[in-house]
Structures are given as C-alpha cells and as structure tokens.
MDTraj code that builds the backbone (N, CA, C; nanometers):
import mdtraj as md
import numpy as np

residues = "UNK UNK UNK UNK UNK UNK UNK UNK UNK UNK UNK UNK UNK UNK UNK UNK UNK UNK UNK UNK UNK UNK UNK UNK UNK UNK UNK UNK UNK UNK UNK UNK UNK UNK UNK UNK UNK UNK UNK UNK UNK UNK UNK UNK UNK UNK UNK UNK UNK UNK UNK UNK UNK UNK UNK UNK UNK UNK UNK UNK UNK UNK UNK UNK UNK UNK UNK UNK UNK UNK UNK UNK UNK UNK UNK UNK UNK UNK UNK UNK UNK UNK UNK UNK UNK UNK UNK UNK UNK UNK UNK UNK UNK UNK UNK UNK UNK UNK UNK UNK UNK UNK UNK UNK UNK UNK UNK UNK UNK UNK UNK UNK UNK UNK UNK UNK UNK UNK UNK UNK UNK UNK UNK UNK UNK UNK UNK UNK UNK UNK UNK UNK UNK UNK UNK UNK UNK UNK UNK UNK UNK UNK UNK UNK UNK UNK UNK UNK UNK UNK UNK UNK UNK UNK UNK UNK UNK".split()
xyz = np.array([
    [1.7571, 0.3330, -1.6880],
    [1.7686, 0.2464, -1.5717],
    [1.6371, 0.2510, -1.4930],
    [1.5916, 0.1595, -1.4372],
    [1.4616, 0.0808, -1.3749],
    [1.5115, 0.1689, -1.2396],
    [1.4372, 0.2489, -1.1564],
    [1.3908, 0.2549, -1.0242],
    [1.3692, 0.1579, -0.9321],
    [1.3981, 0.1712, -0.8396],
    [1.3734, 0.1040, -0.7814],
    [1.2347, 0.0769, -0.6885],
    [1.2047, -0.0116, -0.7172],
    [1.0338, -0.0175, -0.6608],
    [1.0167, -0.1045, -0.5244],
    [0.9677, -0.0264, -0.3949],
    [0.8942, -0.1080, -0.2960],
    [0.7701, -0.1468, -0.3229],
    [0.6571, -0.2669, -0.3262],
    [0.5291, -0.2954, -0.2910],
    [0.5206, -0.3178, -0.1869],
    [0.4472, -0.2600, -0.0890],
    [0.4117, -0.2535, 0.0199],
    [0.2782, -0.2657, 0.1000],
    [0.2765, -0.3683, 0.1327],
    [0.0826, -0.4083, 0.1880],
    [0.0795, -0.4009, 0.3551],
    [0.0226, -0.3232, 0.3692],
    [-0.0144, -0.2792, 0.5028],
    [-0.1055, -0.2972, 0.5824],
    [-0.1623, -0.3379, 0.7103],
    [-0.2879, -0.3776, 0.7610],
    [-0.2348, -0.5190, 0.8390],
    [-0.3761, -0.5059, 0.9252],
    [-0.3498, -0.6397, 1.0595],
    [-0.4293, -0.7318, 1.0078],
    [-0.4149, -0.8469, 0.9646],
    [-0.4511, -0.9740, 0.8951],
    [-0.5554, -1.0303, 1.0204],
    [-0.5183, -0.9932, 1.1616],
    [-0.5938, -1.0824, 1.2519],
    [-0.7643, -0.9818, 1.2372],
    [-0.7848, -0.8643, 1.1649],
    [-0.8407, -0.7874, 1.1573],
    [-0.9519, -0.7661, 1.0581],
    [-0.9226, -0.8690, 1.0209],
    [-1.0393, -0.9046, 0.8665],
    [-0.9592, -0.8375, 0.7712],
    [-1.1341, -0.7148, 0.7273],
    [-1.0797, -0.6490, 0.6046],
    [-0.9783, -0.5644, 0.6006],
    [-0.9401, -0.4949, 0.7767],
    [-0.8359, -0.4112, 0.7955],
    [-0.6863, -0.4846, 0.7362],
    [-0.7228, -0.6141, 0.7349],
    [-0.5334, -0.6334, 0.6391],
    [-0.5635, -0.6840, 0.5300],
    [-0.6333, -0.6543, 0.4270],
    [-0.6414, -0.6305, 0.2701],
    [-0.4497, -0.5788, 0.2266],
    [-0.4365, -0.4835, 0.2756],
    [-0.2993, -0.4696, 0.2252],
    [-0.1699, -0.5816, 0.2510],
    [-0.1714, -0.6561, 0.3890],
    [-0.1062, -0.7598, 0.3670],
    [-0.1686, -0.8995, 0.2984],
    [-0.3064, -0.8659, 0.2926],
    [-0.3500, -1.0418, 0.1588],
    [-0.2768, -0.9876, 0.0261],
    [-0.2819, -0.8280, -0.0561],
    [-0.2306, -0.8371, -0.1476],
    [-0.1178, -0.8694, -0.1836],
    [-0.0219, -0.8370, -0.0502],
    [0.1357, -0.8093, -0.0153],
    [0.1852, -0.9602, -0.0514],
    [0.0787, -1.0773, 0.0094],
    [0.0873, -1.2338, 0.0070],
    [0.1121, -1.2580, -0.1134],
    [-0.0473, -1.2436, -0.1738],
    [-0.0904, -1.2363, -0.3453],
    [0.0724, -1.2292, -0.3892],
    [0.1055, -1.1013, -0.4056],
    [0.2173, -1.0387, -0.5005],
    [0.3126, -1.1346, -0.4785],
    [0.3380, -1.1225, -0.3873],
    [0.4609, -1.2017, -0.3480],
    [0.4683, -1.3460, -0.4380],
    [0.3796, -1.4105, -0.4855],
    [0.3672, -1.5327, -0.5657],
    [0.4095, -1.4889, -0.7367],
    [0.4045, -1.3890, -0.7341],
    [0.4307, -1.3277, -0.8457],
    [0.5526, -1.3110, -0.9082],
    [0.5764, -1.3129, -1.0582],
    [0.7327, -1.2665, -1.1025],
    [0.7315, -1.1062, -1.1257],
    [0.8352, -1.0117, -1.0636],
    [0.8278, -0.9143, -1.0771],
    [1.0191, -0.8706, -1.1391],
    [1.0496, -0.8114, -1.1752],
    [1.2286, -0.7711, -1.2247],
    [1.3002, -0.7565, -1.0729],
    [1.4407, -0.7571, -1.0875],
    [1.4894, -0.7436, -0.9420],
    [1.4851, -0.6124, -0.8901],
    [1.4388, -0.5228, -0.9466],
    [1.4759, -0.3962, -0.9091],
    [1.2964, -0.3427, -0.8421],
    [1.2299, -0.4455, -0.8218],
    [1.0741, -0.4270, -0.7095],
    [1.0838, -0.5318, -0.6389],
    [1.0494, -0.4882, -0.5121],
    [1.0465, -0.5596, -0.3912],
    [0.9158, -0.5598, -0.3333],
    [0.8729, -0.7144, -0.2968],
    [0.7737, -0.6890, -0.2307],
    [0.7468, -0.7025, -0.0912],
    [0.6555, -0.6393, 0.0297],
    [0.6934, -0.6566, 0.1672],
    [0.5722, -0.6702, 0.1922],
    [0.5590, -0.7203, 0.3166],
    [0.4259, -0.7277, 0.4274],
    [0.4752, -0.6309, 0.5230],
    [0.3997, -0.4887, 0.5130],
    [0.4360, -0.3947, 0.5750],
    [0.3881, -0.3910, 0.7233],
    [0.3195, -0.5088, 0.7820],
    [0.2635, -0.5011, 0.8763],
    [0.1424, -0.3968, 0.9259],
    [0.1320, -0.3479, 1.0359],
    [0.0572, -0.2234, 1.0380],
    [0.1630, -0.1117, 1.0511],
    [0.2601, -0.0825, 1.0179],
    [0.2917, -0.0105, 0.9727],
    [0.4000, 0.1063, 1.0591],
    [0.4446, 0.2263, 1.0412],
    [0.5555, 0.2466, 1.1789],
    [0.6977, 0.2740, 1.1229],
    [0.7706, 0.3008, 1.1953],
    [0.9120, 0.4063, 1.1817],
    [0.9871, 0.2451, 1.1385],
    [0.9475, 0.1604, 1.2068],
    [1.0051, 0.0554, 1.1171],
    [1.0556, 0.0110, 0.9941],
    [0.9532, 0.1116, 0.9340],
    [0.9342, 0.0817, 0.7779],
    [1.0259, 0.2016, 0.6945],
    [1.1423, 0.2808, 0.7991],
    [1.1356, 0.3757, 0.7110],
    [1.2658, 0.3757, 0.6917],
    [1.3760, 0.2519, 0.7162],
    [1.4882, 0.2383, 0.6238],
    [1.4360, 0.1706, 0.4677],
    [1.3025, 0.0955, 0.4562],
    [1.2617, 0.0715, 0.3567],
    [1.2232, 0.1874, 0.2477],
    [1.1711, 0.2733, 0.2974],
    [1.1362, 0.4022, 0.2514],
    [1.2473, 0.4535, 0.1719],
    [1.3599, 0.4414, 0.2199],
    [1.4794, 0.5082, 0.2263],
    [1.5812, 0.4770, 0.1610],
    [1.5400, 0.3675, 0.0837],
    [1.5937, 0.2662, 0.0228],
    [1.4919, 0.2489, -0.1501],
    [1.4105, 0.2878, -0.1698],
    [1.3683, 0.2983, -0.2895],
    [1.3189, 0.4210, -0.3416],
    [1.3198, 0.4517, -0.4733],
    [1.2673, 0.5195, -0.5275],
    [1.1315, 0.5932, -0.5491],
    [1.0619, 0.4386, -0.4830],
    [0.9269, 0.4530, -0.5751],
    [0.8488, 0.3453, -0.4694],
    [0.7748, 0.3831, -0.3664],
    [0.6660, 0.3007, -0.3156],
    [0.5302, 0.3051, -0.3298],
    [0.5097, 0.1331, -0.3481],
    [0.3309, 0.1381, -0.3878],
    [0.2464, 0.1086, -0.2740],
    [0.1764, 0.1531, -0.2101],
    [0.1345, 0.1246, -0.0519],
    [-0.0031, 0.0814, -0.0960],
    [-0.0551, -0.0276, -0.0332],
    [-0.1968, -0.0891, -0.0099],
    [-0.2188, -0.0676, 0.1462],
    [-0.3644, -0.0507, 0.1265],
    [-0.4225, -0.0340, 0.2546],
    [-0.5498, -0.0208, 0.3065],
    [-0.6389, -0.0099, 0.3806],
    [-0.7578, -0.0325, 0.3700],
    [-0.8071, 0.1114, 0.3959],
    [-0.9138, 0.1292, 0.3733],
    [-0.9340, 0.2772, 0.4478],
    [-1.1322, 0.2386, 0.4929],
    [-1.1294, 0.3645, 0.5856],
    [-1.3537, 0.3660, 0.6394],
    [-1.3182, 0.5074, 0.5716],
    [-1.3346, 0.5341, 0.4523],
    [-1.3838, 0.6687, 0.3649],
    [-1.5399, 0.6684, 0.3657],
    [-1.6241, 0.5260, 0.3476],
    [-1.7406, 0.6080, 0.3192],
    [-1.8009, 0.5571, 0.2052],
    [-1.7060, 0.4601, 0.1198],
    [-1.6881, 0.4686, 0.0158],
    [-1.7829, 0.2909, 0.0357],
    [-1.8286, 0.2393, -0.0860],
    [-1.8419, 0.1470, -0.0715],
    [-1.7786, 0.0488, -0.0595],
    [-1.7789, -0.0862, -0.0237],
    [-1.6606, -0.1662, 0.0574],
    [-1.5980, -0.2502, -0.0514],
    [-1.4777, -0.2322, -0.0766],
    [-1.4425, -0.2857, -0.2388],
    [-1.3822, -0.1972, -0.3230],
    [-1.4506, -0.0769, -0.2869],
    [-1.3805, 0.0772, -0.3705],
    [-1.2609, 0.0385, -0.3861],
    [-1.1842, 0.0695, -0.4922],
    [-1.0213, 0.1208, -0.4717],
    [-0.9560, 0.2264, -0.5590],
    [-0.9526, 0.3020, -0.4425],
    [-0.9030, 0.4555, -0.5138],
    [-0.7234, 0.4536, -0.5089],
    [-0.6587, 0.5471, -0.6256],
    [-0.5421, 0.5887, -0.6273],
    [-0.5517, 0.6874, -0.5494],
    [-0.4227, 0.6937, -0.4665],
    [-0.3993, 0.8453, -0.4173],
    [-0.2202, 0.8650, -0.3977],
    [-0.1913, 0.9815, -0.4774],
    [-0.0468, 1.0042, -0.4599],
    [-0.0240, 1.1002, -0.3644],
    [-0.0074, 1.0667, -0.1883],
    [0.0088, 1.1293, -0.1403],
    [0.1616, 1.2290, -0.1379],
    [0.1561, 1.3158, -0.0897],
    [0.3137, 1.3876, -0.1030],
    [0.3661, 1.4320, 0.0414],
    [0.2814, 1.4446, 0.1514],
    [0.2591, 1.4897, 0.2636],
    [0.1799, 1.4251, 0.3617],
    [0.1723, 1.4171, 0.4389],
    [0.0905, 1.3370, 0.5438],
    [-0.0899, 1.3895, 0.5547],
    [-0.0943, 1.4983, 0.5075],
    [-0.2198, 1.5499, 0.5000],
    [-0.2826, 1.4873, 0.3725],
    [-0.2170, 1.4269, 0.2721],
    [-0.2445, 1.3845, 0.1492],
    [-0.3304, 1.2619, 0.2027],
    [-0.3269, 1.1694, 0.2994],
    [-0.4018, 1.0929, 0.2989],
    [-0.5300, 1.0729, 0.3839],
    [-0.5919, 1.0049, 0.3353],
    [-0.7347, 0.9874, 0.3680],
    [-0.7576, 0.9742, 0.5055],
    [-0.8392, 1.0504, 0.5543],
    [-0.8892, 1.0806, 0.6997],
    [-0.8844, 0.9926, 0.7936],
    [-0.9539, 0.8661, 0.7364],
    [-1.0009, 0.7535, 0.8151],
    [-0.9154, 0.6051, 0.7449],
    [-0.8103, 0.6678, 0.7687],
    [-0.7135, 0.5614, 0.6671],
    [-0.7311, 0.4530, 0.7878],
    [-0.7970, 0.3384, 0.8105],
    [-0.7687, 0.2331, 0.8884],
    [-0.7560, 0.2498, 1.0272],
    [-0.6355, 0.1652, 1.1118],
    [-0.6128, 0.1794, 1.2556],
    [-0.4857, 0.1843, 1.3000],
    [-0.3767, 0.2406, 1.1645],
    [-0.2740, 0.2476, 1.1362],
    [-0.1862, 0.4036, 1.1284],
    [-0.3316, 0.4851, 1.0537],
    [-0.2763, 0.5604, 1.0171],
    [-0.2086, 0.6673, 1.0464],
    [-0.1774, 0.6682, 1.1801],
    [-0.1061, 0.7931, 1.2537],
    [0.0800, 0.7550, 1.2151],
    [0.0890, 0.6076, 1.2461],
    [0.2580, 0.5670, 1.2277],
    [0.2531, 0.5961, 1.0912],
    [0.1952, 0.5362, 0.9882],
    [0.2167, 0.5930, 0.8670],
    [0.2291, 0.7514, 0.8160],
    [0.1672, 0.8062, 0.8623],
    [0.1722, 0.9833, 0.8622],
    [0.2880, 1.0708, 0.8886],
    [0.2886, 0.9887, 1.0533],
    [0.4286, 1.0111, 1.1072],
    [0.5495, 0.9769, 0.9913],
    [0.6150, 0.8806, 0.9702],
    [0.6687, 0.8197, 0.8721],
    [0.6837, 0.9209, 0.7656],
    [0.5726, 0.9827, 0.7006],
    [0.5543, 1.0668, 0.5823],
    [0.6250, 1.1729, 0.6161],
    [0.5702, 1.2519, 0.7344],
    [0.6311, 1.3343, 0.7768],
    [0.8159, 1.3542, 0.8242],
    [0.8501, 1.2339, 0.9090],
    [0.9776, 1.1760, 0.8994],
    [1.0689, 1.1970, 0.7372],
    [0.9978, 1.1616, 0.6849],
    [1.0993, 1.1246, 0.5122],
    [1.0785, 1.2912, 0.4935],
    [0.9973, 1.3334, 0.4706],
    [0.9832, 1.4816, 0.4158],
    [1.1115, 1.5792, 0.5202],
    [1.1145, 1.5292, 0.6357],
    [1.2162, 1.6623, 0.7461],
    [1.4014, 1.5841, 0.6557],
    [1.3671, 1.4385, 0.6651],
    [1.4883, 1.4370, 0.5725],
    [1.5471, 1.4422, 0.4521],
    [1.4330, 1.4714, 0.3951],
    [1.4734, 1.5018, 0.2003],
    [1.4658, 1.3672, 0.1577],
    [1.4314, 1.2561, 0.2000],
    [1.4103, 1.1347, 0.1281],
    [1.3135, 1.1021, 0.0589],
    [1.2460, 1.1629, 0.0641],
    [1.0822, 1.0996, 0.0292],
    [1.0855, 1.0171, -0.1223],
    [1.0559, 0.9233, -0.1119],
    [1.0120, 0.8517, -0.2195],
    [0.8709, 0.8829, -0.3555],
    [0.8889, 0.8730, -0.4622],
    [0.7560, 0.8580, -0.5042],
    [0.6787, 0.7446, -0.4200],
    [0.5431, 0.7972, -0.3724],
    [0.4547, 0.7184, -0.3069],
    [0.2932, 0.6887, -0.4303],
    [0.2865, 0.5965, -0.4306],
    [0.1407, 0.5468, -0.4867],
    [0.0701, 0.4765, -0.3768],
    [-0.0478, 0.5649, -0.3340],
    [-0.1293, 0.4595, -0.2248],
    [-0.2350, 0.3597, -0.2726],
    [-0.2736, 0.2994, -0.2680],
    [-0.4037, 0.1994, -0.3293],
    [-0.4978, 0.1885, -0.1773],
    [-0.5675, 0.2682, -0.1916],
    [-0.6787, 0.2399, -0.0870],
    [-0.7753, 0.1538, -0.1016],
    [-0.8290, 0.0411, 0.0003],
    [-0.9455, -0.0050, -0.0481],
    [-1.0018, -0.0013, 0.0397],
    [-1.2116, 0.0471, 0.0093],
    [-1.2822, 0.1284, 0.1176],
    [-1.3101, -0.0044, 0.1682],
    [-1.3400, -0.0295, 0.3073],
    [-1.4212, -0.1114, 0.3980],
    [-1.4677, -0.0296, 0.5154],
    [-1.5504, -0.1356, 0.5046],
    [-1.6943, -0.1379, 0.5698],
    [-1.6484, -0.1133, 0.7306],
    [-1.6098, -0.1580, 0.8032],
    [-1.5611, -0.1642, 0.9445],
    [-1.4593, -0.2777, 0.9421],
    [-1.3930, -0.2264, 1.0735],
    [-1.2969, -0.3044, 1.1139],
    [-1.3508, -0.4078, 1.1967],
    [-1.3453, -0.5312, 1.2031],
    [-1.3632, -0.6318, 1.2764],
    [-1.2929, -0.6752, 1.3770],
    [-1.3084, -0.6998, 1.4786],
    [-1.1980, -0.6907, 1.6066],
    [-1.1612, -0.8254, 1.5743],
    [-1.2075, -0.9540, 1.5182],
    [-1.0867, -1.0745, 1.5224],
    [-1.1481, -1.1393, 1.3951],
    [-1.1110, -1.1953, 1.3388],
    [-1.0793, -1.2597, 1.1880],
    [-0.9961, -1.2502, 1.0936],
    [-0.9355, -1.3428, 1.0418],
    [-0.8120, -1.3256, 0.9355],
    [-0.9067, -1.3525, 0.7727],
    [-1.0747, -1.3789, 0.7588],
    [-1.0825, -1.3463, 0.6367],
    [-1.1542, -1.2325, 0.5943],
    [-1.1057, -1.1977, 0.4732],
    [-1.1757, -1.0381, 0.3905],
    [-1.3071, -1.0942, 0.3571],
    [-1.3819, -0.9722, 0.3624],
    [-1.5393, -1.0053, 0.3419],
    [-1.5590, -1.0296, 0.1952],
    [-1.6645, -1.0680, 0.0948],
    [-1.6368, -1.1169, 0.0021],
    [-1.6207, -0.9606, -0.1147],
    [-1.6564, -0.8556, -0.1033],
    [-1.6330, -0.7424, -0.1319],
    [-1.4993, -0.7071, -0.1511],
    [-1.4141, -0.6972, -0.0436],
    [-1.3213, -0.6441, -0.0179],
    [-1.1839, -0.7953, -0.0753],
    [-1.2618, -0.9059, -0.0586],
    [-1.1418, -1.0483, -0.1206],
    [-1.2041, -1.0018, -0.3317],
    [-1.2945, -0.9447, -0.3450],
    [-1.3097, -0.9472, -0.4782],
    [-1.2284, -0.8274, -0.5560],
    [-1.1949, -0.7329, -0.4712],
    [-1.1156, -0.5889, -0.4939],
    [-0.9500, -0.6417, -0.5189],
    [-0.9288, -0.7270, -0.4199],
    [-0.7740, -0.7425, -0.4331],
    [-0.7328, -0.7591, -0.5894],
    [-0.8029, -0.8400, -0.6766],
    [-0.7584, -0.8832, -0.7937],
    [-0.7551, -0.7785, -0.8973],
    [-0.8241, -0.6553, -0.8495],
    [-0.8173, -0.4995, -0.8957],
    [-0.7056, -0.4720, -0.8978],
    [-0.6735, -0.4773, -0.7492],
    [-0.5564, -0.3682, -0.6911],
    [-0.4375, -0.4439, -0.7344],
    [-0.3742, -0.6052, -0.7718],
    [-0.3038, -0.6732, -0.8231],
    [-0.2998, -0.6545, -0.9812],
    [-0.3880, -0.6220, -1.0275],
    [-0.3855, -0.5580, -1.1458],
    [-0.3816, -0.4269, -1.1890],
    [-0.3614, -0.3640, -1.1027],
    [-0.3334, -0.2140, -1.1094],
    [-0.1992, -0.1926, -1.0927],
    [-0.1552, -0.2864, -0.9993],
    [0.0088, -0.2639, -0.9187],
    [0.0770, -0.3010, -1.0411],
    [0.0529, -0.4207, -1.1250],
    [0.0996, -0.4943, -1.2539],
    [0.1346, -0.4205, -1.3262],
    [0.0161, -0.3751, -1.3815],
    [0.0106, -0.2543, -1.4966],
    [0.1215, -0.1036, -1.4780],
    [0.1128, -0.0893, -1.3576],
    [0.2056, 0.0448, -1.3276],
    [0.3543, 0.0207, -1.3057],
    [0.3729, -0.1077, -1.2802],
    [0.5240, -0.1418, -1.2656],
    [0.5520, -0.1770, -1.4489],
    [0.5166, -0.2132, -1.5350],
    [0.5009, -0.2576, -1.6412],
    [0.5137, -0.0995, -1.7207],
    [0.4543, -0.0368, -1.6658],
    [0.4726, 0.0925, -1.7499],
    [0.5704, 0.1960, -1.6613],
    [0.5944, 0.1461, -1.5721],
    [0.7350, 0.1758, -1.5167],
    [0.8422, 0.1299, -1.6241],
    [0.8832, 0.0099, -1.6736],
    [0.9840, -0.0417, -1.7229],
    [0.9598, 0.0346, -1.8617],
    [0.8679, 0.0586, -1.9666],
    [0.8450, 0.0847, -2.0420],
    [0.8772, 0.2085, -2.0430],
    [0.8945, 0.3024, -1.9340],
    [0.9144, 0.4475, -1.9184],
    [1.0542, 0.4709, -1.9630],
    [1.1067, 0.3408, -1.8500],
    [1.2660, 0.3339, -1.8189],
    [1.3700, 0.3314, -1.9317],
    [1.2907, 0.2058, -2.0188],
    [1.3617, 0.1769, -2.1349],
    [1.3810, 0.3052, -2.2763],
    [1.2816, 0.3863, -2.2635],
    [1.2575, 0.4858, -2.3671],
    [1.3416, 0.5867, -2.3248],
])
top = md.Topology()
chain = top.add_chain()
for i, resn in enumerate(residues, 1):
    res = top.add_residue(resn, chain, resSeq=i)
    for name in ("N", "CA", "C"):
        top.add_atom(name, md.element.get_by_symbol(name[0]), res)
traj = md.Trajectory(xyz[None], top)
C-alpha cells in the first residue's frame, strides 16, 4: 500500500525568489500525480500547516533558503528535528521549526524530504523568480517526480 504523500511549497510569492516553493507548489499542481499525494501551497508556513502534517505519511517540503550557496543550488535535506534545517532557511523559518518541534512532542512526525533552493536575497516586493532560481524549479519538479515514482515502486514490491 502507497503512503500517503503531502507536496508542499512554501514561501511568499509577493517576495520574488523567497516563494520558489509556492511557484513549484503551482507547477505541480498541473501535474498527474496517484490519489494517495497531495499537493499544497503551503504559504509561508505555521501551526496552520500541522493538521496537514498529521495527516500524511510522508512530506516533501520546497523552500528557498540564503545558505551561501549559489542561487539555483538545490540541495536534499531530510530533516528529523528542527535543528536539521538550514540556518538561514528564508523568512519563514522559525513557524516551520516550531511545527517540527510540535509533531516531534506529539509522536506524529512524518517522513520529511526538504528541497532547498539557495537564493541570492530576499526582495522586499516582486512576484517573479530571478532567472537562476525560475531555471532550478524544473530540477526540483523533477526530483519530486522521480521520488514519488520510486515511492510507488517501493510500495508495490
């Protein structure tokens, strides 16, 4: 039996590259996926999100991060704990942490997959990704693909 899968894109769209996780969240959403993955616009993120949490098996989180990294990077990270994630995760990342921490005091915790993608700075107003960070998404849409795909393939064996 298939798990159940959240995709989850996170980030403020009015913010430029800071909402990379909701352009992918868009992206996906156009997509055919099995009924048992869901996809959301996680907004920026928050206790809101954590009957969703609570409710799947298995969440894939997009998001932007200022690591350092060049702007476009996109690293895996399976956090397990709130310390698991990246320092300078965005302008989000305290509700998300919180959240982590939340699921862990109740024994819920989900498998989490994060998809970080590095940018450059946050931009105080614009809804488009710089051309770096709009060229990464089609990465991170192909990464999310591939892992739900070998999700089912897991399932079935």
């Amino acid at each position: 039996m298939n798990k159940s899968t959240l995709i989850l894109g996170i980030g403020n769209i009015l913010m430029g590259d800071e909402g990379v996780g909701v352009h992918v969240a868009k992206m996906l959403e156009k997509e055919s996926f099995p009924d048992h993955v869901t996809v959301l616009d996680g907004g920026t993120g928050g206790f809101h999100l954590l009957e969703y949490f609570e409710l799947h098996d298995h969440v894939i989180m997009i998001d932007a991060t200022l690591d350092g990294n060049p702007p476009g990077n996109i690293r895996l990270i399976k956090p397990r704990f709130a310390s698991d994630f990246p320092p300078a995760m965005s302008t989000h990342d305290i509700g998300l942490k919180d959240l982590v921490s939340a699921l862990q005091l109740l024994g819920k915790m989900p498998e989490i997959d994060l998809f970080v993608v590095s940018i450059a700075s946050i931009q105080q107003q614009g809804i488009y990704l710089t051309d770096e960070v709009q060229h990464a998404t089609a990465g991170v849409i192909a990464k999310i693909k591939e892992m739900v795909e070998n999700e089912m393939v897991v399932a079935e064996t």
